[in-house]
N, C-alpha and C positions, 0 to 999 in steps of 0.2 A: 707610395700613398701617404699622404700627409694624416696626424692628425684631426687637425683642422674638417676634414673630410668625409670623416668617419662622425668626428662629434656632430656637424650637421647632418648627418645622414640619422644618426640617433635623436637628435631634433624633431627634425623632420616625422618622426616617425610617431615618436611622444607626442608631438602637435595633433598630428591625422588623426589618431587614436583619441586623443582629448575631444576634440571636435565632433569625431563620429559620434561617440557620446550623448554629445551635448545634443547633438540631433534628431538619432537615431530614439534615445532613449529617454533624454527628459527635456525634448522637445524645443530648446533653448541655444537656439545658434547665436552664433557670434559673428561668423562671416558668411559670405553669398559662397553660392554653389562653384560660380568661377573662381575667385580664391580657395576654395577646399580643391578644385580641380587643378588650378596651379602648383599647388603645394605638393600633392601627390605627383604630377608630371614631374615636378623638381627632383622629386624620389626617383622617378621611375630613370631619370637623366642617370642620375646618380650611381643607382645600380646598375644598370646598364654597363657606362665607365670602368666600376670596380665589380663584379661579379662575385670574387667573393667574397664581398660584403653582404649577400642576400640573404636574410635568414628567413625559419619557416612561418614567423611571427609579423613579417613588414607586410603593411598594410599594401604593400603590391601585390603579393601571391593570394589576394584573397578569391583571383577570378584566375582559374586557368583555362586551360582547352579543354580536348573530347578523351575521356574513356573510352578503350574498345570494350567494356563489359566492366561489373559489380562481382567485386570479390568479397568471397562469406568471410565473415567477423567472427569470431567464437568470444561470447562473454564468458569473463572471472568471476562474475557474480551474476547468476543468471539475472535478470530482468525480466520478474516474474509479475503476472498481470492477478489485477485486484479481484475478490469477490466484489460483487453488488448487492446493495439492498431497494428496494424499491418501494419501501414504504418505511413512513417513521418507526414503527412496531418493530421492522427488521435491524432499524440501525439500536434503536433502542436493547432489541437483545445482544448487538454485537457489544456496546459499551456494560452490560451488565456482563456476559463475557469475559472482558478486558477485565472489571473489577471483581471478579471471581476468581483470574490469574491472579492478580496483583496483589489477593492477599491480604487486603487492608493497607496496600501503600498507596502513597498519593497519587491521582492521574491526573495528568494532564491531556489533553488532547489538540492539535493541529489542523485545524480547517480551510482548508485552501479549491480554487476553483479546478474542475474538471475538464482542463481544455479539451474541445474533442478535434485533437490534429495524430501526430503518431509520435513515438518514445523513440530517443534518442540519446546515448551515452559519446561525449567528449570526454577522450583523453589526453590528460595533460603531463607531461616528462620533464621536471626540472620547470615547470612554468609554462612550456610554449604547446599549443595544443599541433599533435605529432595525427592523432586517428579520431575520426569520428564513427561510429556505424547507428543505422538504425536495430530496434527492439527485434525483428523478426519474429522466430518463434519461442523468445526466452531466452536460448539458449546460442544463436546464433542467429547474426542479421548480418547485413549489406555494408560492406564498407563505405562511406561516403564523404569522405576528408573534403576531398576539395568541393562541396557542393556545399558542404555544413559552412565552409570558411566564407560562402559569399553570403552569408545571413549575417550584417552588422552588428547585431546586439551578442555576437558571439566573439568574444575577446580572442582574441589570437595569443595573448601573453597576460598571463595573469598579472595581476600588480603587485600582493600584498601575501604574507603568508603562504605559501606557495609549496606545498611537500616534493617530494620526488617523485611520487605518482598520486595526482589528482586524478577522478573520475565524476565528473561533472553528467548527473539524468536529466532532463530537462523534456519538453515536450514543443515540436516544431510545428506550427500552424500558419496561417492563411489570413489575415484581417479581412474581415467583411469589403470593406475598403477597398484593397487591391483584388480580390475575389473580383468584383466586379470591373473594377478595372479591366483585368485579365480579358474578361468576360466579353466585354464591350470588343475591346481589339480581337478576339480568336471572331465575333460576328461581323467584325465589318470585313472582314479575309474569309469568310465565308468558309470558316472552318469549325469545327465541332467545339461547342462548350461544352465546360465541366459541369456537372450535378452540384456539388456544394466544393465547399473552403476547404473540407478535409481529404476528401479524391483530389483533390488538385494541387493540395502542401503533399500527399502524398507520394502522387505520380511524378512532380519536381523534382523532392528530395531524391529519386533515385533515377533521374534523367542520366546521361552520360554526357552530355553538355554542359559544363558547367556558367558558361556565360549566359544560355535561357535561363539558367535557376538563376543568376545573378538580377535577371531582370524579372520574373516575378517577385522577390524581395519576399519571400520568405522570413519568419518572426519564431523566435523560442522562449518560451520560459522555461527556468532552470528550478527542479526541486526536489535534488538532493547530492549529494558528495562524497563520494568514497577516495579514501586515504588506502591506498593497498589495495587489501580484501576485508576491511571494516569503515564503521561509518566514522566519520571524520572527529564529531562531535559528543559532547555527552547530549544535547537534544537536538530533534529534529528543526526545532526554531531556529538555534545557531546555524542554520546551513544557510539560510536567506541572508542571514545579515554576512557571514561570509562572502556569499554570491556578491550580494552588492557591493559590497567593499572593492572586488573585485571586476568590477562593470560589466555584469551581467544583468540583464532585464528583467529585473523579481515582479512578479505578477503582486500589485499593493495590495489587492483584495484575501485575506489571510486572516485567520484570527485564531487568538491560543485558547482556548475552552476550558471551565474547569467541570464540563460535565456535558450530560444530557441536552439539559434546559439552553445550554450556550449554542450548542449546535446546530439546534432547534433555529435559534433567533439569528443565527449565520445564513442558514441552509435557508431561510422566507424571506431575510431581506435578498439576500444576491439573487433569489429569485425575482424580485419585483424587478431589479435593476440587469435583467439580462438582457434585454431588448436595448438597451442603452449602451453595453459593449460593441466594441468593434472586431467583436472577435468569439467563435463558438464556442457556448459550453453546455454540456449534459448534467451537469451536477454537480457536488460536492467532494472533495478526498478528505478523507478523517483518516487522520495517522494518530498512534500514542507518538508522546510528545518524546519518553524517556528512550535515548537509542539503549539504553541496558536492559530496559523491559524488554523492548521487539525483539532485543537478543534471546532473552529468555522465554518468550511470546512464541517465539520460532513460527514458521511457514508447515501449509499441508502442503502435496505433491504439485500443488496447482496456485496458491497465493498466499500471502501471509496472513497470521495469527489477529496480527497486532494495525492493519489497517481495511479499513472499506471503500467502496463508491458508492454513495448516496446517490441514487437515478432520481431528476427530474422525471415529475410522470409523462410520457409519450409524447410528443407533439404530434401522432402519428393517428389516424383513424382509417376505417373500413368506411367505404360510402359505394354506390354505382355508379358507372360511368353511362349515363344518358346519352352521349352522343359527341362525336368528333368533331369542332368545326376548322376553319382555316383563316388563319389570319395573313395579311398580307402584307408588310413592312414596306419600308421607304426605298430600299432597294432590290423591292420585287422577292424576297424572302418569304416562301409558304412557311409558316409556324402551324404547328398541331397546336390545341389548344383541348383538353379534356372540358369537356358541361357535365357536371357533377349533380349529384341529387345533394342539396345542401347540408354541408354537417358543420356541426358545433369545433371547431379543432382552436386550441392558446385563443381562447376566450372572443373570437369572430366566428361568426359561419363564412365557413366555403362553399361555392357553388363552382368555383374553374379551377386549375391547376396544369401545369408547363406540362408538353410531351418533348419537346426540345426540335424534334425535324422524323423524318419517316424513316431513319435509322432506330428511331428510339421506341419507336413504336413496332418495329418489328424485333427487335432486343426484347419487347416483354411483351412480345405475343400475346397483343391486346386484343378485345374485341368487344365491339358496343353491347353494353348490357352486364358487361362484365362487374364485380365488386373488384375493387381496386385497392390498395393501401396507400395514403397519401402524408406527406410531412409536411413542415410550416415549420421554417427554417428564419429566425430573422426575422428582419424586412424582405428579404427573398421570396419571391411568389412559392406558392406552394408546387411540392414536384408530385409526380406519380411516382411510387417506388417500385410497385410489382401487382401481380395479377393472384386473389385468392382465390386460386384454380379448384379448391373443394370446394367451393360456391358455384361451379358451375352446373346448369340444366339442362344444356341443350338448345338454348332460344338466343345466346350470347349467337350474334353475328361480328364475318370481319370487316376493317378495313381496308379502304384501298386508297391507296394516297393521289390523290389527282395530278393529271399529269395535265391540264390544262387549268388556267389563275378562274379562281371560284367567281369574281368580281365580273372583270373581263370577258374570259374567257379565251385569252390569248394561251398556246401553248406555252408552256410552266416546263423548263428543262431545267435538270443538274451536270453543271459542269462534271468534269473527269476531276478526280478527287477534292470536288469540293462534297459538305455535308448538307449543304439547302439547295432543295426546287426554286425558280425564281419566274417570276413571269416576264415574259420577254416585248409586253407592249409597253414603250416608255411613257403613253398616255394614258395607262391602266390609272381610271379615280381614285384607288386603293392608294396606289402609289405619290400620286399626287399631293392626296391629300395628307400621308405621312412626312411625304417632303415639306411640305407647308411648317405642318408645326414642327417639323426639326428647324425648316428655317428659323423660326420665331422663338423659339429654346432659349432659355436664359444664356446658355453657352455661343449661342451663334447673334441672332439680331435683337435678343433679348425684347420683343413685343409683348408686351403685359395685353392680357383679354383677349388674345387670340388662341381659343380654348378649341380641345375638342369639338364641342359641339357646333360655335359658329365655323371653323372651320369646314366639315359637314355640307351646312348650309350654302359657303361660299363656292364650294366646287359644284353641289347639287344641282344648284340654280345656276351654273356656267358664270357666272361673277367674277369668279379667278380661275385662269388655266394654266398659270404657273405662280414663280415667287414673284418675278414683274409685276402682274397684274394687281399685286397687294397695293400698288406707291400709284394707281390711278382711281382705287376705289374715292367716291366720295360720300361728305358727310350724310347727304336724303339718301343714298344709296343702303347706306350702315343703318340708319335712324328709321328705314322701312322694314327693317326685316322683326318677324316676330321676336320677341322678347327683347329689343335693343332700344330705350330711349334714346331720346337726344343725346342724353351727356352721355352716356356710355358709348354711343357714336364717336362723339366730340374727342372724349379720352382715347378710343382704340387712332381716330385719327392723328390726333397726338402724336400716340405712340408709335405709330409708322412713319411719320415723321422726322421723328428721335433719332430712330434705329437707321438712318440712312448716312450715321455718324460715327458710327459704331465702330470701323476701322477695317483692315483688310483683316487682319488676322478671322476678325468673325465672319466677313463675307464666305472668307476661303474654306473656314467649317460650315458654314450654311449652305453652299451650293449645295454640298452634298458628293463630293468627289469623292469615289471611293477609295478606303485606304488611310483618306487625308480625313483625322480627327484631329483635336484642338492642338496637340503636338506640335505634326505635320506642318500645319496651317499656318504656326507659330513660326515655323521654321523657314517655310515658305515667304512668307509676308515679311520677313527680317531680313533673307537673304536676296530676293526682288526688288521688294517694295514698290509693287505697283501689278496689278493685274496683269495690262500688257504686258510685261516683261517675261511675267510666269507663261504667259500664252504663249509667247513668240520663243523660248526657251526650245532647246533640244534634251530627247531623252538622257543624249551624254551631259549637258551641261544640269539636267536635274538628276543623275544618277553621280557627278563628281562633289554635291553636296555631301558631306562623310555621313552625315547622321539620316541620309535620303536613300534608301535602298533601291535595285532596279525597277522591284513590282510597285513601287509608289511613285518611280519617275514615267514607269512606262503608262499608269493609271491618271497620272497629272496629263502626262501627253496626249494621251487619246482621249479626255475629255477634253480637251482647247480643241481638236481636231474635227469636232461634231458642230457640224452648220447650224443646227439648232441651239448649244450649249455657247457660240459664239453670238448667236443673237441674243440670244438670253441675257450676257453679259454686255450687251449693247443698248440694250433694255434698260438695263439698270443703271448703266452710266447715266441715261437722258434724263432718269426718274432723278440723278442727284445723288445717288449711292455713292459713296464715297470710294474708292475703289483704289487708292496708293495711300502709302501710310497719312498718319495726320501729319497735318503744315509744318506744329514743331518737330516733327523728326526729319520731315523730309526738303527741311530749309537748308539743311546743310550738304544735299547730294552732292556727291564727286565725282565725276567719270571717271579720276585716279581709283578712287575707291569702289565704284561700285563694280560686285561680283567677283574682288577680288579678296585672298585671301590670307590676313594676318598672322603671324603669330610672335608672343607678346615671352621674350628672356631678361631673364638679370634685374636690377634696382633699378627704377626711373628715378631720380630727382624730383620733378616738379608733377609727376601723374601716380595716383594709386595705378592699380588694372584697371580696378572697374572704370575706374575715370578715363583712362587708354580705352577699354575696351569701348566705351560708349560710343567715345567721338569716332571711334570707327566706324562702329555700327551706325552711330546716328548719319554716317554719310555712305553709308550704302554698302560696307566692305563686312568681314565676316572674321571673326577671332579663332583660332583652332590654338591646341591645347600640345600642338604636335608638328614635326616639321617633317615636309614630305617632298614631292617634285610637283605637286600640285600646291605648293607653297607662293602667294604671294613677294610676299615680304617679310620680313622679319625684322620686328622691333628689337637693339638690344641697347638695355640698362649694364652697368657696371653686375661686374661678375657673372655674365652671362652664360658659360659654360658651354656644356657639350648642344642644345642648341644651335648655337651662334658656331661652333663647328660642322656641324653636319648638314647647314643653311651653304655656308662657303663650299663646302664637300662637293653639293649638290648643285653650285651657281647661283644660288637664293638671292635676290638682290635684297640687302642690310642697310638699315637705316638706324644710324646714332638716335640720342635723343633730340639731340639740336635738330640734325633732318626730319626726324617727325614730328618736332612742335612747327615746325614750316610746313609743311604738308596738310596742317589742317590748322595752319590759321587763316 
C-alpha cells in the first residue's frame, strides 16, 4: 500500500466531512449532491481495496445494517432529568434558591431552548465517537452507536481539543420538516402515521435498522460535555463554543442571564418565535452558568440543585367530542375526523382535530360525547390525545367506523396490513374531487384558482369527471358559474392553459399513481422521458431502476394496465399536455443512450461530472454511483481505479474519454 493512498483516503474523508457541514449545518454547500456522492463512492472504492484502512470515524460506516436487538448502556454519570416549573413565580423561587446557595457570589445563568425530542449521550475515545446510547431511565439506556452515526450533524471525529474521554449530551429530535415529510410517505403506502416529531425521532433512534433511521435524517443538538466523570469546563457557556468548534449543531437560540429579569425577557421572546421554528420546543432550560457552583449545588435523588425547565403553558385543553365524521382522501382513504365543541387553544379556537384511522380510535376508546384532551402542536392540525374517562355519565355513545364510503356509498375495505379503510368505487365524487386539486397543487400542474370550493362546483354540476376534462372547460362555461366573473374565468383559463407545459415530471405526480410522489416521478421522467415509455415499461425493467423499488414498479405497472388510466392519458395528450420531457432536454435523445446505464471513474480532461452527467442524461441514459452487472458503460478518466477494475471483472463495456466525447457529439 502506497502512501499516496492512504493520504487520499484521508482527503477524502476531511473533504466529506467539510462538506457535510457546510450542508447539513450552516446551510452553505459548495457542490451538487452528485459530486458529494462521488467523492464518497471514491472512499467507499478505496476502502473497500484497503480494508484496513477503515476507521470507526470514515464517513462510510456512518449507515450500516440490521441489529438483532438493543443492548442496555449503563451510564457513569447518570443522566438525571430536570424538575419543572410551570409558572414564572416557580422559576423565580428557583433563582432566589440558587442565590441563597451562593451566598452572595456572583450568578450567572444559561438559558437555552427545551427541545422536546429524547436525551442522548456520545462517547467519544481519543476523538473518535466508539458508543452512543440513549437517556433511558437515568441510569441505563439503549445502545445505539450505529443509529446516532447516521444523524450528519454528529461528528464522527472530533476536530480540536479532544481529551481521552469526551462525553458529549445533546438531545435527538425530528424537524417539523421531515416529520411531515415522513408523514406524507408512511400515507401514501397506506401505512400508519406517527402522532408528532418526538414519538417518531423516538421510535427511529432505537429501530434496529440502521439504513431507515438514515433516511428519516434525524437532528441533535448537543448541550453539554463530560471530561471523565466531570464537566469539561469552569462554565456551562464554554461547552457550546467547544461544541462548535468542534462541528457540532449548537442550537443559536441561548442566552447567558445575569438574573431573573434576563430570563424573563429570553423565556417571552423565544416564545413569540416558536411557531417560526422548525423544530419542537416545550420551553426553556435554566442552568447556573458556574460548573463549580452545580458542584456544590449538588442534585436530590431525582434532579439537580443547580438547573430547571421552565414549561410553556399547555398547548393542551379539555373540550367535547360532538361527533365523528369521515373524510375521504384522493386515494379513497376514510380519515376520522373529531367535530369539537369549540375551544380557545395557542390563541385560535378549535372546533376539529385528527383521529388518524379507526385504529386510533379504538386505542383511546372513544366515544361521541366524550370530553377529550386535545394538543395544537405547530402548524400540525390538532390531535386528540386521550379520553377524560372521570367525565363520563353514561349518555357518551360508541363509534363504529363504516365499513361502507360515507359519500358513495361503495364498500370501504382495509387491506391486510394496511392501517386505512379505502372506498373501492374509483368514481366515488369525494375521490374525484381530491384528485382534482391534487392535480392542480403547486407541486404537480401548478393551477392557480382552482380552489376548494370551485372545485366542488365542477364535479357537482358534472362539468369535470376527471383531470381531462379540466383542458375542454371553456371561458362562458367558467364566467357562468356563481361567484366567478369574467376575468377570473379568463385568468383560471389561462392558467389551465400554462399548466399543460408543466413537464412530465409534474404530470407523473399529478395523475396520482400511487406510491409515486414528487421523487418517484422525478426519477421516472429522467429515466423514460416520455410517458409512453413508462407505459410500455415492464415491472422488471421499472423494478432494475436502483432507486425504484418493486412495490412502486409493480404500482407504476398496474396503473398503465387499467383501460380507463390509459384513456385518461390519451386524453390528455389531444388536450396538448405535454407528456415527454421539454424540447431542450429531449433534443438530444440517443437510442445508444436511452435506458441505459452509466457510470462516471477517474479525471476527465475536458468534462466536470455534472457536465458528463448531464449530456447523459440530457440524452436519455441514467448516471449511477456504482458498478454492477446491470452496468451500461462505464466512463473512465485518468486514475480510475477499482471501478474501472470490477467494470472489466464484470465484461462492462469501457469507454476512454475520446470515445465518449464521440458518443455524444
Amino acid at each position: 500500500m502506497s502512501s499516496k493512498i492512504q493520504s487520499e483516503i484521508e482527503g477524502l474523508r476531511a473533504e466529506i466531512e467539510r462538506h457535510n457541514e457546510l450542508y447539513y449545518q450552516k446551510a452553505e454547500p459548495e457542490i451538487s449532491d452528485y459530486e458529494f456522492d462521488m467523492m464518497l463512492e471514491r472512499l467507499r472504492a478505496l476502502e473497500a481495496e484497503h480494508p484496513e484502512l477503515i476507521t470507526p470515524d470514515s464517513p462510510t460506516q456512518r449507515v450500516g445494517g440490521k441489529a438483532d436487538s438493543l443492548r442496555p448502556f449503563k451510564h457513569t454519570v447518570p443522566l438525571m432529568s430536570l424538575d419543572n416549573s410551570y409558572s414564572l413565580d416557580e422559576l423565580k423561587a428557583f433563582t432566589e434558591r440558587c442565590e441563597k446557595l451562593a451566598e452572595g457570589r456572583r450568578l450567572e445563568y444559561v438559558a437555552e431552548l427545551k427541545i422536546d425530542g429524547l436525551s442522548v449521550s456520545l462517547h467519544y475515545e481519543n476523538g473518535i465517537l466508539m458508543t452512543a446510547a440513549t437517556r433511558g431511565d437515568g441510569q441505563t439506556g439503549d445502545e445505539v452507536t450505529q443509529n446516532a452515526k447516521t444523524i450528519r450533524t454528529v461528528p464522527l471525529r472530533l476536530k480540536t481539543d479532544a481529551p481521552q474521554h469526551a462525553e458529549v449530551r445533546g438531545e435527538v429530535f425530528l424537524s417539523r420538516s421531515q416529520f411531515a415529510r415522513i408523514n406524507a410517505e408512511l400515507e401514501m403506502q397506506g401505512e400508519k402515521t406517527f402522532a408528532n416529531p418526538r414519538n417518531c425521532a423516538s421510535g427511529t433512534l432505537r429501530m434496529l435498522d440502521s439504513q431507515i433511521v438514515a433516511s428519516r435524517r434525524l437532528d441533535m443538538f448537543p448541550y453539554d460535555v463530560i471530561r471523565g466523570n466531570q464537566k469539561m469546563f469552569a462554565t456551562h457557556w464554554e461547552n457550546f463554543e467547544w461544541l462548535d468548534r468542534n462541528g457540532f449543531n449548537v442550537n443559536p437560540n441561548r442566552a447567558l442571564c445575569s438574573g431573573f429579569d434576563d430570563l424573563v425577557a429570553f423565556i417571552n421572546e423565544m416564545e413569540t418565535h416558536r411557531d417560526a421554528l422548525d423544530y419542537e420546543i416545550d420551553g426553556v432550560v435554566v442552568k447556573v452558568n458556574s460548573t463549580a457552583l452545580q458542584e456544590e449545588f449538588g442534585a436530590t435523588t431525582k434532579a439537580p440543585r443547580w438547573a430547571i425547565a421552565y414549561k410553556y403553558p399547555a398547548r393542551k385543553a379539555t373540550t367535547k367530542l360532538l361527533a365523528i365524521t369521515i373524510q375521504v382522501g384522493r386515494t379513497g382513504a376514510l380519515t376520522p375526523v373529531a367535530n369539537l365543541e369549540p375551544v380557545l387553544l395557542a390563541g385560535s379556537t378549535v372546533a376539529r382535530a385528527s383521529l388518524h384511522n379507526e385504529d386510533e380510535i379504538k386505542r383511546l376508546g372513544i366515544r361521541i360525547g366524550d370530553t377529550v384532551e386535545i394538543e395544537k402542536s405547530g402548524e400540525i392540525i390538532p390531535q386528540v390525545l386521550g379520553v377524560v374517562e372521570a367525565k363520563r355519565d353514561g349518555t357518551e355513545t360508541g363509534f363504529e367506523f363504516p365499513t361502507v364510503c360515507p359519500v358513495c356509498g361503495s364498500p370501504a375495505v382495509r387491506p391486510e396490513g394496511e392501517a386505512v379503510r379505502r372506498c373501492t368505487n374509483p368514481d366515488c365524487p369525494a375521490k374525484l374531487k381530491a384528485r382534482i386539486q391534487y392535480f392542480a397543487s403547486r407541486k404537480a400542474m401548478d393551477i392557480e384558482g382552482l380552489g376548494e370550493v370551485l372545485v366542488e362546483t365542477l364535479v357537482d354540476k358534472e362539468m369535470v369527471r376527471d383531470v381531462a376534462d379540466l383542458y375542454s372547460l371553456k371561458l362562458e362555461d367558467i364566467a357562468a358559474l356563481e361567484r366567478m366573473a369574467e376575468k377570473s374565468g379568463t385568468n383560471l383559463i389561462e392558467q389551465i392553459e400554462a399548466s399543460k407545459s408543466r413537464g412530465l415530471q409534474r404530470l407523473l405526480y399529478g395523475i396520482d399513481i400511487r406510491h409515486v410522489g414528487e421523487r418517484y416521478a422525478k426519477i421516472l421522467a429522467g429515466n423514460f422521458r416520455s410517458i409512453d415509455r413508462i407505459a410500455a415499461a415492464s415491472v422488471e425493467e421499472l423494478d432494475d431502476i436502483p432507486e425504484i423499488g418493486l412495490a412502486v414498479a409493480e404500482s407504476v405497472y398496474s396503473w398503465f394496465r387499467d383501460a380507463k388510466n390509459i384513456e385518461l392519458v390519451e386524453r390528455l395528450k389531444a388536450a396538448g399536455v405535454h407528456v415527454e420531457m421539454d424540447a431542450s432536454s429531449t433534443a438530444a435523445l440517443d437510442e445508444r443512450f436511452i435506458g441505459k446505464t452509466f457510470v462516471l471513474t477517474g479525471k476527465l480532461e475536458n468534462y466536470t461530472r455534472d457536465e458528463a452527467a448531464k449530456l447523459i442524461e440530457d440524452r436519455g441514459g441514467r448516471v449511477s454511483s456504482s458498478v454492477s452487472k446491470k452496468t451500461d458503460y462505464v466512463v473512465a478518466g485518468s486514475d480510475a481505479g477499482s471501478k474501472l477494475t470490477k467494470a472489466e471483472s464484470l465484461g462492462v463495456a469501457v469507454l476512454n474519454e475520446a470515445e465518449f466525447a464521440k458518443m455524444v457529439s
